[in-house]
C-alpha positions in Angstrom: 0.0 0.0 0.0 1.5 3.4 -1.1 1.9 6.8 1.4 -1.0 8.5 -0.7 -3.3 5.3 -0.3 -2.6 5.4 3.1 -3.3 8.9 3.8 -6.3 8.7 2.0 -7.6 6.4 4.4 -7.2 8.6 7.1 -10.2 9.9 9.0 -10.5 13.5 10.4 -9.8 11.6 14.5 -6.8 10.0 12.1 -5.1 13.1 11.1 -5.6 14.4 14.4 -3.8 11.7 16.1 -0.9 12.2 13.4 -0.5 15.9 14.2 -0.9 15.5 17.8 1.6 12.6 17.7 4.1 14.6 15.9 3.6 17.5 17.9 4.2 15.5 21.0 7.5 14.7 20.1 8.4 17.7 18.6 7.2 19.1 22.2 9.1 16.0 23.9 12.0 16.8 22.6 12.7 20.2 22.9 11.8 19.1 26.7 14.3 16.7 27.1 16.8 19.3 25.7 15.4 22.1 27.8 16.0 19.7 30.9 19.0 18.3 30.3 20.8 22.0 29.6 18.9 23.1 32.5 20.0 20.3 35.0 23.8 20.6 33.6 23.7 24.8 34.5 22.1 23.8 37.9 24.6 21.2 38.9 27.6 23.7 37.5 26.2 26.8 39.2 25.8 24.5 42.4 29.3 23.0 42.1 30.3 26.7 41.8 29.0 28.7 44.5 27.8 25.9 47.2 31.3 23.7 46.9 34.8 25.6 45.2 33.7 29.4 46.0 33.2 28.6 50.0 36.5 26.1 49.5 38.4 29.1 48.5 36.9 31.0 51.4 37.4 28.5 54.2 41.3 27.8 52.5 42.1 31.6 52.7 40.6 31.7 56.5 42.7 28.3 57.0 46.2 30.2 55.5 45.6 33.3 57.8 45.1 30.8 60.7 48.6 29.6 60.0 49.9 33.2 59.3 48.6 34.5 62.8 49.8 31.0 64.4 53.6 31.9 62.9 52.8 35.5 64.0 51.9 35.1 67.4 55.3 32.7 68.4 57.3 35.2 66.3 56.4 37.9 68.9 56.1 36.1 72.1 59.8 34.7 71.1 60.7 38.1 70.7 59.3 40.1 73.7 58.4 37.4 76.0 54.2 38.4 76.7 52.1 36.1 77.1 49.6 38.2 75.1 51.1 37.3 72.0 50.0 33.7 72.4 46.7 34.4 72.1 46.7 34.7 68.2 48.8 31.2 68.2 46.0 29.7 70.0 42.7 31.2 68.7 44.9 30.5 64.8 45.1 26.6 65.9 41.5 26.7 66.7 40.4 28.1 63.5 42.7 26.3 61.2 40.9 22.5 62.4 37.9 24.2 61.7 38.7 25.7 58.1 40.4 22.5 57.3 36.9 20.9 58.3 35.0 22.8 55.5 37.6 22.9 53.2 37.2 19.0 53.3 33.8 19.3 53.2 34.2 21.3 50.3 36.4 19.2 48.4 34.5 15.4 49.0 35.2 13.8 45.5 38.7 15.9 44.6 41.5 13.7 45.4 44.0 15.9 44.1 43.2 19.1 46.0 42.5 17.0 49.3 45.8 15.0 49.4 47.2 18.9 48.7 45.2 19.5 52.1 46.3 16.7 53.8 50.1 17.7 53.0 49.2 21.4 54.4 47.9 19.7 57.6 51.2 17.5 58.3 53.4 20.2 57.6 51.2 22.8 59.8 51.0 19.9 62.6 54.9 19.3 62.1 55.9 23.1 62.5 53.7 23.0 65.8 55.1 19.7 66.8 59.0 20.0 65.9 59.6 24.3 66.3 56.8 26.2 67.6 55.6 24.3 70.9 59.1 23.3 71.8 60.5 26.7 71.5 57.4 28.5 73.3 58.7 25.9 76.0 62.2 27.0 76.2 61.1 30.8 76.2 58.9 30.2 79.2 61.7 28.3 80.9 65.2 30.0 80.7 63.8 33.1 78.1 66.2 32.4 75.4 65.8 30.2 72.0 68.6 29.6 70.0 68.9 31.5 66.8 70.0 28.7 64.6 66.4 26.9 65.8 64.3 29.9 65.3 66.1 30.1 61.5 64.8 26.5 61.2 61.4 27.0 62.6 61.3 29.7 59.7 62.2 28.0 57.1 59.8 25.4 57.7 56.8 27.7 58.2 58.5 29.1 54.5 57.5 25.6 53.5 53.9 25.5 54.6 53.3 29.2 53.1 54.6 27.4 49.4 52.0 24.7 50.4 49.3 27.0 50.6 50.1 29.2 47.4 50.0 26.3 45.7 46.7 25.1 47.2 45.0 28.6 46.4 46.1 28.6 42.9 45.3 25.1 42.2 41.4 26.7 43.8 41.8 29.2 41.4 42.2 27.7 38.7 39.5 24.8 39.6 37.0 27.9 40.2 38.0 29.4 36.9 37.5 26.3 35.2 34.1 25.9 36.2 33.0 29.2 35.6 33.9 28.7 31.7 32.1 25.2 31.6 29.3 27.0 33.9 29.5 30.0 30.4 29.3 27.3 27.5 26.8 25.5 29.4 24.5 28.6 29.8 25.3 29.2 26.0 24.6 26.6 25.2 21.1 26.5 27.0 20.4 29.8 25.7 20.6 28.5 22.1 18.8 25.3 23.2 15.7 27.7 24.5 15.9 30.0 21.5 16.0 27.0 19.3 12.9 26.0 20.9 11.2 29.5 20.2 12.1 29.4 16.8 11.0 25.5 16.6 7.9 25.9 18.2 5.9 28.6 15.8 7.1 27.2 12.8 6.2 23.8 14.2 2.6 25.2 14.7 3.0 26.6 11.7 3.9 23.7 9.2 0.7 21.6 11.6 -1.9 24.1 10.9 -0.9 24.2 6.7 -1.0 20.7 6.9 -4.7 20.8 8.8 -5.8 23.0 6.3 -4.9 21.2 3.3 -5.6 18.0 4.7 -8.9 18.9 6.6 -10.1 22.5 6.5 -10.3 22.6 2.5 -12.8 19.9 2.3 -14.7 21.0 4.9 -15.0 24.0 3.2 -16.1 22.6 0.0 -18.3 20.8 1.8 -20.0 23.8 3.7 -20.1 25.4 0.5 -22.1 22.5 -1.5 -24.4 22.3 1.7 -25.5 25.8 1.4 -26.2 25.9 -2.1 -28.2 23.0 -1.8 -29.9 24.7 1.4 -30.2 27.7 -1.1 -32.4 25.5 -3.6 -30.2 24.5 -6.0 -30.9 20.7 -5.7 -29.3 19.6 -8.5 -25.6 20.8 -7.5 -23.6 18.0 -6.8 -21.6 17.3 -3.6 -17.5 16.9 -3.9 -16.0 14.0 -2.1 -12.5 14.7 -1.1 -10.5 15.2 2.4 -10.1 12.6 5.3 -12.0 9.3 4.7 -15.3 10.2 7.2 -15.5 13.6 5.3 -15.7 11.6 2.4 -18.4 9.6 3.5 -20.3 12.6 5.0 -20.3 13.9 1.2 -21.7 10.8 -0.2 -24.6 10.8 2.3 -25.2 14.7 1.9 -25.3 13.6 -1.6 -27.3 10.5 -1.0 -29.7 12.8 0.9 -29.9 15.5 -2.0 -31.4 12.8 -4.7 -33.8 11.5 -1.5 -34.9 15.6 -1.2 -35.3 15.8 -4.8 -37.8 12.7 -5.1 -39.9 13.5 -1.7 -40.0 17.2 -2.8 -42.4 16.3 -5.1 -44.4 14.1 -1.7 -44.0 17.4 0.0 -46.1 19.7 -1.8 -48.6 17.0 -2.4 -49.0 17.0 1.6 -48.4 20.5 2.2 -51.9 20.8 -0.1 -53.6 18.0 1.5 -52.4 19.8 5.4 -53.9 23.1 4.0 -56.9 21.5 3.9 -56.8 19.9 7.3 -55.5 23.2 9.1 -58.8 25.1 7.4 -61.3 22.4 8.6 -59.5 22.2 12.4 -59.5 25.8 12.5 -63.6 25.4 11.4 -63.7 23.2 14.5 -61.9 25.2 17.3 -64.4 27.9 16.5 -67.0 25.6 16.8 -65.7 24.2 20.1 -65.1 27.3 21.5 -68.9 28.8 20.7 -70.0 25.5 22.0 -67.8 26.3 25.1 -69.1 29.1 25.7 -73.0 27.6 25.3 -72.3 25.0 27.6 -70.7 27.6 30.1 -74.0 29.7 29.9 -76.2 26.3 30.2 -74.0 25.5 33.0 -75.3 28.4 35.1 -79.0 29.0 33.8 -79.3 25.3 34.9 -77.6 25.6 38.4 -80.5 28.9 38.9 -83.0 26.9 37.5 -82.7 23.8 39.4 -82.5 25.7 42.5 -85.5 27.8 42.4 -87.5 24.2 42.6 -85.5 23.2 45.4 -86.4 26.6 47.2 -89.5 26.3 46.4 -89.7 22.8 48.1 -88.0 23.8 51.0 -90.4 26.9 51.6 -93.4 25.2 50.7 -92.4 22.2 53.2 -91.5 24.2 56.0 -94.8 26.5 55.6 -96.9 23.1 55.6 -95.0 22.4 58.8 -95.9 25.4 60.3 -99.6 25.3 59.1 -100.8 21.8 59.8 -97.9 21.4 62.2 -100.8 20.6 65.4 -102.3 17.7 62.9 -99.7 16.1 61.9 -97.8 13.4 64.1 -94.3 12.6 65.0 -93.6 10.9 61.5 -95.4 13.1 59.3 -92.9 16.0 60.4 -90.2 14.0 60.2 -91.2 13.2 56.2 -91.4 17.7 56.1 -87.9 17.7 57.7 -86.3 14.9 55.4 -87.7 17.1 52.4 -86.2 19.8 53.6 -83.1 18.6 54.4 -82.5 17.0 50.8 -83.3 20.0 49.4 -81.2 21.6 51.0 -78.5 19.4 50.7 -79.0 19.5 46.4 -78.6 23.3 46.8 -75.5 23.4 48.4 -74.1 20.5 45.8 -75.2 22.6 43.0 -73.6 25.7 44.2 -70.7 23.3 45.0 -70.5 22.1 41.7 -70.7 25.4 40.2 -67.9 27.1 41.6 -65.6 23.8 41.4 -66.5 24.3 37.6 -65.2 28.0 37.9 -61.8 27.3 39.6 -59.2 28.3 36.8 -61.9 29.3 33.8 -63.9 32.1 35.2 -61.8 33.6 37.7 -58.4 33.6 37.2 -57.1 36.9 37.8 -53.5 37.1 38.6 -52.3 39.6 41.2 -50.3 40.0 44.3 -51.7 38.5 46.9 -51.2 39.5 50.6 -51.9 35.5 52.2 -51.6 37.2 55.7 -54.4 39.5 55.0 -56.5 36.2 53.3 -56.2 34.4 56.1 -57.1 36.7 58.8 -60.7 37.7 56.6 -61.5 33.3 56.3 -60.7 33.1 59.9 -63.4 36.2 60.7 -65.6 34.4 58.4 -65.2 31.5 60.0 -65.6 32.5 63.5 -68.6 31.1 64.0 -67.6 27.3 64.0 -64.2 28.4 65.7 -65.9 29.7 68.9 -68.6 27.0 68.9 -65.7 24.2 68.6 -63.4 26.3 71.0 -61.0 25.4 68.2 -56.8 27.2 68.7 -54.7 28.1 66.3 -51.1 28.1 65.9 -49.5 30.6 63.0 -46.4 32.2 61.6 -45.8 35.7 62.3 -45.7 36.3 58.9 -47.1 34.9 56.0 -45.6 35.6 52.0 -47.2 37.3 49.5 -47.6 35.6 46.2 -49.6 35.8 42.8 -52.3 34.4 42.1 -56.1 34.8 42.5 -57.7 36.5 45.4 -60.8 34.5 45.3 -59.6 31.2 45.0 -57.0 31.6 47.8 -59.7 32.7 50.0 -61.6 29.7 49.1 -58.5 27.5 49.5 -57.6 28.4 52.9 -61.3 28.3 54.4 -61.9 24.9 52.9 -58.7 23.6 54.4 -59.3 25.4 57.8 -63.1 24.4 58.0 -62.4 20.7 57.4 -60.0 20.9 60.3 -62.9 22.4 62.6 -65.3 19.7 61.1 -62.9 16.5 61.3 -62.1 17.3 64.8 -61.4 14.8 67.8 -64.2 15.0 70.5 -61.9 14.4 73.0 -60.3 17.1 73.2 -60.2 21.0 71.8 -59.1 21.4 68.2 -55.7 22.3 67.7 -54.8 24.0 63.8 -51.5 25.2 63.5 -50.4 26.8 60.2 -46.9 26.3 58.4 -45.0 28.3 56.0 -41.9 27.7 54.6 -39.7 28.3 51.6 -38.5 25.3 49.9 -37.0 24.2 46.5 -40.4 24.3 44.6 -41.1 27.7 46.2 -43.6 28.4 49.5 -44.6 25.4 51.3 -47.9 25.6 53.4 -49.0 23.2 56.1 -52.4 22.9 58.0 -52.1 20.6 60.7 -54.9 19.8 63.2 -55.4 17.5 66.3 -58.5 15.6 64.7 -59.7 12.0 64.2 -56.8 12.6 61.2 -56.8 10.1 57.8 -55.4 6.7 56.8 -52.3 6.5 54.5 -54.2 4.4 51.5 -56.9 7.2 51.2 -54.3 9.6 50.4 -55.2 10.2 47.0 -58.7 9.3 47.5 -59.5 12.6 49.6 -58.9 14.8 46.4 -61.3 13.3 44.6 -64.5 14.7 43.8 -67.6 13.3 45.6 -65.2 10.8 47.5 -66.2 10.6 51.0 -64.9 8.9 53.9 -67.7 9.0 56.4 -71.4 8.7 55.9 -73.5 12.0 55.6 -74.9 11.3 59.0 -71.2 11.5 61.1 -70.4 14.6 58.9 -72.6 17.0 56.7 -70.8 18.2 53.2 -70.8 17.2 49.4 -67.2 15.7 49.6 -66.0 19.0 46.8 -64.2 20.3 49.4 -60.6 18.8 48.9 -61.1 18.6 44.9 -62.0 22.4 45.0 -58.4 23.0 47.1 -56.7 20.4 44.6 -57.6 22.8 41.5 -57.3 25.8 42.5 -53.3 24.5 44.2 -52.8 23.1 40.8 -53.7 26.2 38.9 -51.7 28.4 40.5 -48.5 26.0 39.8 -48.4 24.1 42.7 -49.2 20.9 44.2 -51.5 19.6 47.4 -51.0 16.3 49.1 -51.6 14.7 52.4 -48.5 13.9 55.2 -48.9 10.0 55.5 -45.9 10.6 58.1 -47.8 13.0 60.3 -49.7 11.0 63.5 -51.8 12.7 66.4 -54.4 14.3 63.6 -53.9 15.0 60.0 -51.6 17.3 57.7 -52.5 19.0 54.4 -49.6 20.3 52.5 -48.9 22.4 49.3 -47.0 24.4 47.5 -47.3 27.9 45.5 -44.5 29.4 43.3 -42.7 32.2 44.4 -43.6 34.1 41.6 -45.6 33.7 39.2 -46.2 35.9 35.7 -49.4 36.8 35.3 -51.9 36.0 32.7 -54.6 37.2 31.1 -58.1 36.1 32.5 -60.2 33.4 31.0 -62.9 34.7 28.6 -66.4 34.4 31.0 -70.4 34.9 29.8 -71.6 38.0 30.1 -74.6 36.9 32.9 -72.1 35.1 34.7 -72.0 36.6 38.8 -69.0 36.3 40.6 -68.9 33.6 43.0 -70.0 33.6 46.6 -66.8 33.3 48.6 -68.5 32.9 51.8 -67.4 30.4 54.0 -67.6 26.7 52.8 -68.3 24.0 55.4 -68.6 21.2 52.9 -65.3 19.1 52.1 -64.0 16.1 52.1 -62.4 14.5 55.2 -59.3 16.0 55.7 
């Protein structure tokens, strides 16, 4: 397989790899250079001024040790005070301890420490063989011969060649690393401005290569797709570049003929759509007159029904009050029966008519200030509250959200009212009222004390016309909690029960934080606004 073949099999992730690869070690090697000219003028410039620059030091303090050691017997030899030895002494001390360093200095130089080692002997022999023994003889009789102080010289002469040997063999070993230290440091510098020059046209030579190999088919590509985007459908697509570019080409191309042949599908639908869109838009007119009928019908039959009802109810309870001395125990207990029913199929249908106006006729969107909502249902409510001797338990402050008014009235009276009528007879109702903000936005709570609800009819309390208990343990058209569930639900919340809660029942949900306003629901003309008076009949709570 040739080069060319095997380029042309290369995919866009392909060529990639390649110039990344190349890069790499393009990159790796201008590292490895870069380190290796940076760890040689380390270890120079280390070898320089932490190991022959403080040798030199500690050998010139070692040599004026010995200097102020010859000094100080010179003098004390010659005048006899015992001041003069001082310098002998203190130059002793300091030459071990410069002889130390220096060795220190010097670990891995043979040469230079065997020159050390000489400097020592001698120094040690001059102490040894002239200096201590004539320091002797001057303490005991106060004269030295001449012919042994001569000697003593001469020997001292010997340790000072030592030592001007020793400094210029340090002189030489410091200059000597300062010129490698130079060529290395040259030699980096070229290194590092090789790498600057390398580098670009590295980056350079890459991105040519990218474009030839990748970025001019693209381009051809784009360019065929936009003219074919433009309408002309008959323009063919180039296949050239990396191998998946290729194949991308031959599908775009694939895909042209496929637009060609269902373009003529397309305006066969688009025709036979036209005609659909006309007669659905014949019927959402339709539906929505017949909407608005059934809206009308809705309330001119809740009226209508009730004026029978009324009538019943009057007419029965004038009977009872006419005939009332005739008739016996059983006959006014058929009038009260009537009466009651009657009664009870007016408050369904006025039930049933505002649950049916929750979210369509009222639905005006506004701040609302929940403290000031709950104080008016609890005035409206303080009937029942003072007759059931009912507490309550409530933030300091409640929030104040959007929403509707009327509906949040109504929400929070049915909720209250079902805690007053579910309570335990056993003791005094207890209601306490949460607020809270959480991640969906406000969370409520009304908790009571009461006879409370069973975690399986969770779901069953919101419900509409689900009841728990027979009519004759508690009154109510079981609305009350499907009423609450609507109007949470419109507002962009949510309303469930606390199965966890024990010692009475909990009623929680939720109301955004804010909320945009919308416009409000088309209503008929004849249609009243709701009674929002207070609402004893729910659901168990």
């Amino acid at each position: 397989m040739t080069d060319s073949s095997r380029l042309r099999r290369l995919t866009v992730h392909g060529w990639f790899i390649v110039l990344i690869a190349a890069f790499t070690i393009v990159i790796a090697v201008c590292g490895v250079v870069g380190a290796v000219m940076i760890d040689r003028t380390s270890s120079l410039s280390d070898e320089l001024t932490t190991r022959i620059s403080p040798a030199s030091i500690e050998a010139a303090q070692m040599q004026k040790a010995l200097i102020d050691q010859e000094t100080g017997v010179r003098g004390f030899l010659l005048t006899g005070r015992q001041e003069f030895l001082q310098p002998y002494a203190e130059g002793v001390t300091a030459e071990r301890r410069s002889r130390a360093q220096v060795t220190a200095h010097l670990a891995g130089r043979p040469d230079l420490l065997a020159e050390l080692k000489s400097i020592s002997g001698k120094a040690a022999a001059w102490r040894r063989e002239y200096a201590d023994p004539m320091i002797a003889e001057r303490r005991d009789d106060g004269t030295v011969p001449a012919a042994r102080v001569e000697a003593g010289k001469q020997a001292f002469d010997e340790i000072r060649v030592l030592l001007e040997r020793q400094n210029a063999l340090l002189r030489q070993l410091r200059d000597t690393s300062r010129a490698d230290l130079a060529r290395a440091e040259k030699v980096r510098n070229w290194a590092f401005l090789a790498m600057l020059v390398l580098f670009p046209l590295a980056m350079v030579g890459m991105a040519v290569l990218l474009r030839r190999a990748v970025g001019r088919p693209l381009d051809e590509l784009r360019t065929a797709s936009r003219q074919i985007a433009a309408g002309e459908f008959d323009h063919a697509i180039p296949a050239r570049g990396p191998a998946d570019i290729r194949e991308v080409a031959q599908d775009v191309d694939l895909m042209r003929v496929r637009i060609v042949q269902a373009l003529g599908d397309s305006h066969r639908q688009q025709v036979l759509l036209r005609d659909q869109a006309a007669d659905l838009d014949a019927q959402a007119v339709e539906l929505r007159r017949s909407n608005a009928e059934l809206e009308q019908f809705a309330y001119v039959a809740s009226h209508d029904l009730q004026e029978p009802l009324r009538k019943v109810a009057t007419f029965c309870q004038l009977l009872e009050k006419r005939y009332g001395e005739v008739l016996d125990e059983r006959g006014k207990q058929y009038i009260r029966f009537a009466v009651d029913g009657a009664t009870r199929m007016q408050v369904l249908i006025n039930d049933l008519l505002r649950f049916s106006r929750v979210g369509r006729v009222y639905d005006d969107r506004e701040p609302v200030e929940l403290e000031e909502t709950l104080d008016k249902v609890l005035d409206d409510l303080s009937t029942p509250i003072e007759e059931s001797g009912a507490r309550f338990e409530r933030p300091d402050k409640l929030p104040t959200v959007v929403g509707d008014p009327t509906m949040l009235r109504l929400l929070w009276q049915n909720l209250i009212s079902n805690a007053i009528k579910f309570r335990d007879p056993s003791r005094e109702p207890l209601i306490r009222v949460g607020c809270e903000q959480g991640p969906d936005g406000w969370e409520f709570s009304v908790s009571d004390n009461g006879i409370g609800v069973e975690p399986e009819f969770a779901d069953k309390i919101f419900v509409i016309f689900q009841r728990l208990h027979s009519r004759e343990q508690y009154s109510g058209t079981g609305i009350g909690l499907a009423m609450c569930k609507k109007i949470v639900e419109n507002h962009g919340g949510r309303i469930w029960l606390d199965t966890g809660y024990t010692g009475g029942a909990r009623l929680c949900f939720t109301l955004p934080v804010t909320q945009p306003a919308t416009q409000p629901a088309t209503q008929p003309a004849a249609d009243p606004p709701p009674d929002p008076g207070p609402d004893h009949e729910g659901t168990s709570s």
